[in-house]
N, C-alpha and C positions, 0 to 999 in steps of 0.2 A: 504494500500500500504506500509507503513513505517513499518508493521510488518514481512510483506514477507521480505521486503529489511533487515531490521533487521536478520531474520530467513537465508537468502541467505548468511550476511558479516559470522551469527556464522557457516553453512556450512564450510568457510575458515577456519575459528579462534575459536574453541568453547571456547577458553578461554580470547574470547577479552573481557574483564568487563564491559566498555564501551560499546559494544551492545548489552548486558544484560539487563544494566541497562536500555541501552533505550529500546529496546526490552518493558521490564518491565512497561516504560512511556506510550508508545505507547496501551499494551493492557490495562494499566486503563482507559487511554481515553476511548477508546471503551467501557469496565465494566462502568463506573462510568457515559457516556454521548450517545453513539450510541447504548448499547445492555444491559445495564444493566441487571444485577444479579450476579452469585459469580464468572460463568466460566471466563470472560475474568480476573478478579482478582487472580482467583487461577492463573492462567497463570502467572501476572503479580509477585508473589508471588516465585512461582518457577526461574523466571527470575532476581529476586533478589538473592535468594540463590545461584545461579549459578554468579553469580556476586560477591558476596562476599567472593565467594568459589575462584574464579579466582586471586580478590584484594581483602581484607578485610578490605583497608583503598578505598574502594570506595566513592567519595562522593555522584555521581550519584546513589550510589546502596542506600544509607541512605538516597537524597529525595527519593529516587521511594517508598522507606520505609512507608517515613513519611506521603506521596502522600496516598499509598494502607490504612493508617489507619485512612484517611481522606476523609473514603466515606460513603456513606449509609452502605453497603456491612457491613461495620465494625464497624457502628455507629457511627461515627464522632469522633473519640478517639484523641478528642481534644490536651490533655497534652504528651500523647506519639507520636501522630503526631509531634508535639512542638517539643520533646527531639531530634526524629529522624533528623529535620531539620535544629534544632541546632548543630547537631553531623558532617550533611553536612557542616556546613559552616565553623565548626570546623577545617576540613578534608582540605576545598577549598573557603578559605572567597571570598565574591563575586562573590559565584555561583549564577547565575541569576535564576533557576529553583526554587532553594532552598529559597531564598528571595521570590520570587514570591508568592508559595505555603503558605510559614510563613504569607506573609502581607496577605495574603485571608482570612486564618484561625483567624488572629487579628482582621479584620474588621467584620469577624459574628461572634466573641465574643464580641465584642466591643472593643479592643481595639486602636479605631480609630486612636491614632498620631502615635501610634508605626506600624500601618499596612502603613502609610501612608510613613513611614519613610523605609520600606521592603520594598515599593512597588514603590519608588523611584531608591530605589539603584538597584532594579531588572531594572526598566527603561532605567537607563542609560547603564547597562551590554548592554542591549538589546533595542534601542527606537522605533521599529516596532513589540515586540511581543505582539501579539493580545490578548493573554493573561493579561498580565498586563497592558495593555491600559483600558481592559475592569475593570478589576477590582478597578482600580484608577479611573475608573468614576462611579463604583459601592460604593465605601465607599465614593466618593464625595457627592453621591446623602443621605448616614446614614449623611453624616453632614451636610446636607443641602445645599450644592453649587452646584445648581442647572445648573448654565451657565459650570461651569468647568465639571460636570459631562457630559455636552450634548458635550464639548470639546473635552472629551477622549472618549466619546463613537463613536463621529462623528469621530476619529481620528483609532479605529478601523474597524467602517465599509467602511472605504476610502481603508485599507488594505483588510478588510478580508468582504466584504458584503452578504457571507452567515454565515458568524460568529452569531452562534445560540444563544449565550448568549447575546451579542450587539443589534440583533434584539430581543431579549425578554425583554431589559433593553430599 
């Protein structure tokens, strides 16, 4: 749905960046979690370029960046993911997407305090995205806090209860 809408607002505006960018957001979900493989990617890929072409101080169009080189599709392209999402927050400190994405990437490298510390300030941008709910209960669970993890998990699926990653954690 959020990519038709998306696809409808650039009908108006093809140079709105911002629905580009998410645009962009939107078809990784899908690549990366509902249909995996390269096509919703490439998609998401084009929708950057078309974003950056519009603003090229996007900061939304640097996560979807760092987001797209943070999947299978690309192989997990850990350090350039990194730069990309640093580049957002450079762009728009306390972007919550951007934090978000950084603290996830920290916590399956291990960087446990620093993902914890991204995945904080993503929180407070935002304290109902299910996103970073789940994930503050997933690097809970690498550090073994077990009751806090079942907290933020029980605190996502109160939101979102078909939320696929909260039911699989």
């Amino acid at each position: 749905e959020a990519v038709i809408e998306y696809r409808n607002a650039l009908q108006l505006d093809p140079r709105f960046a911002d629905a580009w960018a998410r645009l962009a957001e939107a078809c990784i979900l899908m690549g990366s979690t509902y249909e995996p493989g390269p096509r919703w990617l490439q998609r998401a890929e084009l929708a950057i370029r078309k974003a950056l072409a519009a603003d090229p101080r996007s900061a939304e169009a640097q996560c979807a960046r760092g987001r797209v080189l943070w999947t299978p599709v690309k192989k997990f392209q850990n350090s350039a993911a990194m730069r990309a999402l640093r580049d957002a927050l450079r762009l728009q400190p306390g972007l919550q997407q951007a934090l978000m994405w950084k603290g996830a990437i920290e916590f399956h490298i291990g960087l446990l305090e620093e993902s914890r510390q991204s995945l904080t300030g993503a929180l407070a941008a935002n304290p109902d995205d299910a996103f970073t709910l789940v994930f503050i209960g997933q690097a809970a669970i690498y550090q073994g806090a077990y009751d806090e993890a079942e907290e933020y998990i029980g605190r996502t699926m109160a939101l979102d209860p078909a939320n696929l990653w909260a039911n699989l954690l």
